[in-house]
PLY file of the C-alpha trace (Angstrom):
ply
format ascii 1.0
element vertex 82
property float x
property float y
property float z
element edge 81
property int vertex1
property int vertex2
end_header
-0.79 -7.86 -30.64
-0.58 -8.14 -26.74
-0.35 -5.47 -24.50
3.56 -5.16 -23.13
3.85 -6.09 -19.80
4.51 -2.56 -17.40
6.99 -4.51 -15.76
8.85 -7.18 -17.67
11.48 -9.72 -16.20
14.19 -7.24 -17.41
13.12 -4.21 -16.21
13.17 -5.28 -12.26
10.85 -2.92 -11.14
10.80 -2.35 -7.06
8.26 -3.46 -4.96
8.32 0.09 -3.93
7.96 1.03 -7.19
4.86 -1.46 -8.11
3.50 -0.73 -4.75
3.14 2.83 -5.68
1.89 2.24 -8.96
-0.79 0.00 -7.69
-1.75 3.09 -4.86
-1.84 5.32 -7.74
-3.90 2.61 -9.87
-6.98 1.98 -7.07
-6.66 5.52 -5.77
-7.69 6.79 -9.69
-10.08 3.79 -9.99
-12.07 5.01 -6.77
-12.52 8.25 -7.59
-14.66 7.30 -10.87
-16.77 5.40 -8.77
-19.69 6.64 -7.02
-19.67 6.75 -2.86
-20.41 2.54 -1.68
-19.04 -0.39 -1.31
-16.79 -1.05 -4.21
-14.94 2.49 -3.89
-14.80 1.56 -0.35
-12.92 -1.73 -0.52
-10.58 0.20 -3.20
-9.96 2.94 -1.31
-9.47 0.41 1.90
-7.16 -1.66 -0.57
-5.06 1.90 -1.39
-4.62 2.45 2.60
-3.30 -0.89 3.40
-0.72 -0.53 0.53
0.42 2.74 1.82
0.75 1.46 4.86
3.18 -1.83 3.58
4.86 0.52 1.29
5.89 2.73 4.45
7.09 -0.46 6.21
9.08 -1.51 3.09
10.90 2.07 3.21
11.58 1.05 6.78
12.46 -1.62 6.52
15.12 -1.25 3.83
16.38 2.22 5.31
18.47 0.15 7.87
17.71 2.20 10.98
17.99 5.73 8.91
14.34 6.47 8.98
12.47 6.07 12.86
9.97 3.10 13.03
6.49 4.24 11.48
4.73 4.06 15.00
1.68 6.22 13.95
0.50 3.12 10.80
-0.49 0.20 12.79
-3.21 0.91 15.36
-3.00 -1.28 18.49
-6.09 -1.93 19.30
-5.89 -1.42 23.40
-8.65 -4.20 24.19
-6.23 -6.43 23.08
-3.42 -5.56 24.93
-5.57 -5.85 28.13
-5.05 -9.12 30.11
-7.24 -11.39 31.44
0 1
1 2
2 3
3 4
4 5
5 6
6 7
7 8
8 9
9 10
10 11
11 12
12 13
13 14
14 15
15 16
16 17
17 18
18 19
19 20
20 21
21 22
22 23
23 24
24 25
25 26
26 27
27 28
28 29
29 30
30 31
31 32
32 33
33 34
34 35
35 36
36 37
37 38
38 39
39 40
40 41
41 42
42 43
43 44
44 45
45 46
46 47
47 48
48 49
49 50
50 51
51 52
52 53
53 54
54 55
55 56
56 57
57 58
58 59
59 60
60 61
61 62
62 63
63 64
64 65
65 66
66 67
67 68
68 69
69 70
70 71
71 72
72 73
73 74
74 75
75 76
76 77
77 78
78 79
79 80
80 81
């Protein structure tokens, strides 16, 4: 028989929740791995979802949380004009 699906149509799971499942998910795979690329890209993979799962909360707080200035790096050459 087939595995059952962790999150079926019924169920509705969050993004938020999903989100942090998948964090939790590549965060566990990396640590089995040995120090390289792979566990790199996973662990690079787990940071970027953090970092959309704190703009979800955000986001969806209406204005009750402050904007999460410190996760998106502006890079300053960038800002610089020509």
């Amino acid at each position: 028989m087939a595995a059952k699906p962790k999150y079926s149509i019924l169920k509705k799971a969050s993004h938020v929740d999903r989100l942090s499942d998948q964090i939790k998910g590549l965060r566990e795979k990396a640590k089995g791995l040995p120090a390289g690329d792979e566990r790199d890209a996973l662990l690079r993979k787990a940071e970027q979802d953090e970092i959309a799962l704190r703009l979800i909360e955000w986001i969806i707080s209406s204005g009750q949380l402050p904007p999460p200035e410190d996760l998106i790096p502006i890079r300053r050459h960038r800002l610089r004009r020509k």
